[in-house]
N, C-alpha and C positions, 0 to 999 in steps of 0.2 A: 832900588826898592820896588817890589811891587806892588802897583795900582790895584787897588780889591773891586776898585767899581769895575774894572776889565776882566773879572775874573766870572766863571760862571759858580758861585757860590752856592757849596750843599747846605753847609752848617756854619757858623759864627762865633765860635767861643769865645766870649770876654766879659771881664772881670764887672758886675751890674754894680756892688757895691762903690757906694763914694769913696775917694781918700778920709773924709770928712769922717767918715761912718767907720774908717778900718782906726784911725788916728782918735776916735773919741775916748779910749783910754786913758791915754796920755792928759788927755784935755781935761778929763775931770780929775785925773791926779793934780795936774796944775793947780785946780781952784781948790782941791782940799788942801795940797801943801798951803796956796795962799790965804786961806783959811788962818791956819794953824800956825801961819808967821804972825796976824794980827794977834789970835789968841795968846802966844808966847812971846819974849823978849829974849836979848841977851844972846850970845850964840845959838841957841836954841832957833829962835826967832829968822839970825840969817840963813840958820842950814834949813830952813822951812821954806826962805825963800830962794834960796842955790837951786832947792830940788822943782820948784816950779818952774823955773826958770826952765830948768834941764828937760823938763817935761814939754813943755811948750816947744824947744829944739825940736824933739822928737816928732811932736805929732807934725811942725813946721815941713818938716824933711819929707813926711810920712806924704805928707799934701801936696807939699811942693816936688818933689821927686817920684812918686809912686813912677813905676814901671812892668806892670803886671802885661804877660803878654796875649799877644791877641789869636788864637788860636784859628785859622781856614781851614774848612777841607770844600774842598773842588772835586768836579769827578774825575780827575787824573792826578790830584799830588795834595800833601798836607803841607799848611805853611804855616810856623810860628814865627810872628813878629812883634818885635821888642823898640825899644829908640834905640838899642844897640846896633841893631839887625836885622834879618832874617834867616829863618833856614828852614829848608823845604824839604822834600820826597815824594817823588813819585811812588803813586800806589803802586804799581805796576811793578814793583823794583823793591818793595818790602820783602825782606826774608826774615824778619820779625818781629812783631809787635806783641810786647808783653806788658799784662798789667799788671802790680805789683801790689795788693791790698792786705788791709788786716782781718784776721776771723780766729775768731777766738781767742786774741792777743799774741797771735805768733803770725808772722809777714808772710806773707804767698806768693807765686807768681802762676799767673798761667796765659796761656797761647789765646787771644782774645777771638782769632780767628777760628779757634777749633774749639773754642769752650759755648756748652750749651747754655748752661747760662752763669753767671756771676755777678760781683757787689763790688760796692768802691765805698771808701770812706775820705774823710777831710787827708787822710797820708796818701791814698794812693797817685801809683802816676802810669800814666800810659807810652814807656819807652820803645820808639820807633828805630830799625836798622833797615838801609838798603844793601844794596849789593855794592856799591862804594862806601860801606861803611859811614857810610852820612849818619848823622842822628839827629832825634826831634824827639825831645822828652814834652809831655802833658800833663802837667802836676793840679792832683784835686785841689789843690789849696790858695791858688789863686784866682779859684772863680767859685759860684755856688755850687754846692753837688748836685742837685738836680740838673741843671745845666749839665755840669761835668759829664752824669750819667746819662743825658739824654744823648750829647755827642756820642758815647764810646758807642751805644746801641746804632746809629747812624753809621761812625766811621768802621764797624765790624761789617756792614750790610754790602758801604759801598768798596771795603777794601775786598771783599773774599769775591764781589763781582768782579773788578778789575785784574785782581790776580788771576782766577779763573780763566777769565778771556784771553789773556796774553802769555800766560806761561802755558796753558794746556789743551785751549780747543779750538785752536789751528790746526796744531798739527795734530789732534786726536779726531778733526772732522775730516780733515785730510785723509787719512788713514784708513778711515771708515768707509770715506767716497769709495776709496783706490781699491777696498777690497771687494766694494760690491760692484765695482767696474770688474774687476778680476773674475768673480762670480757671473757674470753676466755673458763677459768674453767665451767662458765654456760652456755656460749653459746654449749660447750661440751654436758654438762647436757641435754639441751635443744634436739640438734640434737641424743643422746642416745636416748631419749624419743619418736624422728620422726623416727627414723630408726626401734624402738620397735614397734612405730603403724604400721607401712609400712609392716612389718615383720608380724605381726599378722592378716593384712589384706587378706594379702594374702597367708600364707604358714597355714597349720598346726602346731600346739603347740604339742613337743612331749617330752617325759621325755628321763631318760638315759637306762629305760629295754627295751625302743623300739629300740632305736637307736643299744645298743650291741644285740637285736634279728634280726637286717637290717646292718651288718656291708658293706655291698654293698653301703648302702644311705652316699650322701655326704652332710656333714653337714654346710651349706651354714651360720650359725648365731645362735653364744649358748649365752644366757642372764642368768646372775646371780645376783641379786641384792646383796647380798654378798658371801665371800669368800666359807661360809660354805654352802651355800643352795645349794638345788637342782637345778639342770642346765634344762635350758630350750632352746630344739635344734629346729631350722627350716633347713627343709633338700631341697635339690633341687629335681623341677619337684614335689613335696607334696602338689599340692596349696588346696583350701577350694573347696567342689562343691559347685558349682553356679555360679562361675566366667566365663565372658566371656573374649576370646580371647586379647580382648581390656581392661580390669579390666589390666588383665594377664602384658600386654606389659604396659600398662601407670604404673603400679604398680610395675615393675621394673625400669624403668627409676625416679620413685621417690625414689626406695632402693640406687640407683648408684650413683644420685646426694645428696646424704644424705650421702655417704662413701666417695665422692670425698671433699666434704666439709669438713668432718670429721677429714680427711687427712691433709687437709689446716691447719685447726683448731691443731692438733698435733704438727703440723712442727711448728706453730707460737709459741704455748707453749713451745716446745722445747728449741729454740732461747731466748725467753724471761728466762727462766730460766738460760741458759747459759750467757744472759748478763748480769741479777742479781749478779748471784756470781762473776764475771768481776769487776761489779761494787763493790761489797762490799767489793773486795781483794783489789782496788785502793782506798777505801774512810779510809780502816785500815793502808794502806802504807803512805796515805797521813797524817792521825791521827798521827802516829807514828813519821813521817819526821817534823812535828811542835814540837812536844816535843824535838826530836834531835835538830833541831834548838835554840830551849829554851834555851837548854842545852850547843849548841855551843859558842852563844850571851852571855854564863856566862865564855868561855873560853879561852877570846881574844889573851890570852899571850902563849895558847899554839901553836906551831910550824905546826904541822897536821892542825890546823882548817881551813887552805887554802884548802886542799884536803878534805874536809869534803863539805869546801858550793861549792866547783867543783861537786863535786858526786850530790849535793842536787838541783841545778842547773838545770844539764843534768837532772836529775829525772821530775825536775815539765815541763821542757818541754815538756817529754814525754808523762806525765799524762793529759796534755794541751790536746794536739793531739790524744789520746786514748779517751777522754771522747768528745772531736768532733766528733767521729768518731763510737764510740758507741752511740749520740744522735741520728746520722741519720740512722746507722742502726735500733736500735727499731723504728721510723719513718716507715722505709720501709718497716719492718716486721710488722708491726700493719697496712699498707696496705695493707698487702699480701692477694689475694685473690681467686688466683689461683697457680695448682702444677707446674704448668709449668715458672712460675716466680720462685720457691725456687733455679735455677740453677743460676740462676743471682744475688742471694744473698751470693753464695758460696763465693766469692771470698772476699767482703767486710766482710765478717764473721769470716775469717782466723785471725781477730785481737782478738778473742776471745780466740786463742790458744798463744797470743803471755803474754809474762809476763816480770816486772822487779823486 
């Protein structure tokens, strides 16, 4: 059974009413049958007092037995407990939760997660599935409706966050990373190719027996298409003849902003790779913490497993907040469009050094 003081608890549902208060029925039929045995005699009289008797049973049972159960929600799983038991579900692992209510005297059900808004009466119940076919029904009828309806408003908020997060934006921020790394990668290609025209436009093309014959000349930009080829230097102050002055200067001001962009483009890629692997170290931690779950949910009777969903708990909060937080950064960074913005990204970046 699980300890509720060990639990990080959102919401609390249970039954406010007394036994005393659900059993008062019975209780004042008692005293009117007993009543009415004084008032009558003769058979009459005993079956006056049989039924109080039988009354009294009732409300006895009603007081001494009641077993209404005690509804949690946590921010990773719903637990109903009874003296019989418990049974639980992770959020995370809902593939439906439907409410079942009356309107207009004909029974409804709808998707509590996709409905904008809706009503519950003394019948309805809020029946939960996971993806192991577990279930966890939440019937209005054993607690106040207000209560009732204040939980479903709570457990609709915090289940569509946790489904959210774990079934879809992993791997849709992933995704997203990967295509603006992709976008990035060519625009790279791209600006290589303007800096190569720019370069050629205006310097001379010189190989590597000139360059060690001039080791004076300063070598302003060496292109290699690969590792192995021969290198290809533009030196400073070597430009082409026939340039004028004006060639000169506007065709440096295209080399500068064709490096400063470049630059850009670097820093962004950098980032982006950095919150790739971020990311893909939280979607294996998160992978991993569902199977421990699995495996906890088959444990119930051992003693540790309190400290087990405390640890798992703390974790998905943090993963919450880490994957908020790395959305807006790749946002920012995929704006990024100047060098003098990457000092403003330092500080939100630091969560890329951080880990659990």
């Amino acid at each position: 059974m699980t300890n509720i003081d060990d639990l990080d608890v959102i919401y609390k549902l249970e039954d406010s009413r007394s036994p005393m208060s659900k059993g008062k029925v019975y209780l004042i039929a008692a005293g009117v049958f007993a009543v009415l045995g004084f008032v009558f005699s003769g058979l009459i009289a005993m079956g006056m007092w049989g039924l109080a008797l039988l009354s009294v049973g009732i409300f006895a049972a009603n007081y001494f037995s009641s077993d209404s159960p005690i509804t949690i929600l946590t921010r990773d799983k719903i637990i109903s407990k009874t003296k019989a038991g418990e049974k639980s579900v992770f959020l995370s692992e809902i593939i439906k939760a439907e409410l079942n209510y009356t309107e207009n005297g004909r029974m409804k059900k709808v998707n509590i997660f996709e409905a904008d808004t809706f009503s519950a009466d003394e019948k309805s119940m809020l029946s939960i599935v996971d993806t192991d076919n577990k279930r966890v029904e939440v019937r209005a009828e054993h607690y106040n409706l207000s209560d009732f309806i204040s939980f479903l408003d709570v457990f609709k908020v915090e289940g569509k966050q946790s489904r959210l997060v774990t079934h879809h934006s992993y791997d849709s921020l992933i995704s997203q990373n990967d295509n603006y790394l992709k976008q990035d990668y060519k625009l790279k290609e791209e600006l290589d190719k303007t800096l190569m025209e720019a370069y050629k436009a205006l310097y001379n093309e010189r190989g590597e027996m000139y360059v060690k014959s001039n080791p004076q000349a300063k070598v302003l930009y060496e292109y290699r298409k690969n590792q192995n080829d021969m290198g290809i230097y533009f030196l400073d102050n070597d430009y082409k003849e026939g340039l004028q002055i004006a060639d000169i200067e506007g065709g440096k001001i295209l080399i500068q902003n064709a490096q400063k962009n470049m630059e850009v483009v670097n820093t962004r890629i950098a980032y982006y790779k950095q919150i790739s692997g971020k990311l893909q170290q939280m979607k294996s931690a998160y992978e991993a913490r569902m199977k421990m779950n699995k495996i906890t949910a088959k444990l119930d009777n051992l003693q540790d497993q309190n400290n087990v969903q405390k640890e798992a708990s703390d974790e998905y909060n943090f993963q919450v907040e880490t994957l908020k937080q790395l959305e807006e950064l790749t946002l920012e960074v995929h704006s990024l469009d100047m060098l003098e913005k990457t000092t403003l990204l330092q500080e939100k970046a630091a969560i890329l050094g951080e880990s659990r």
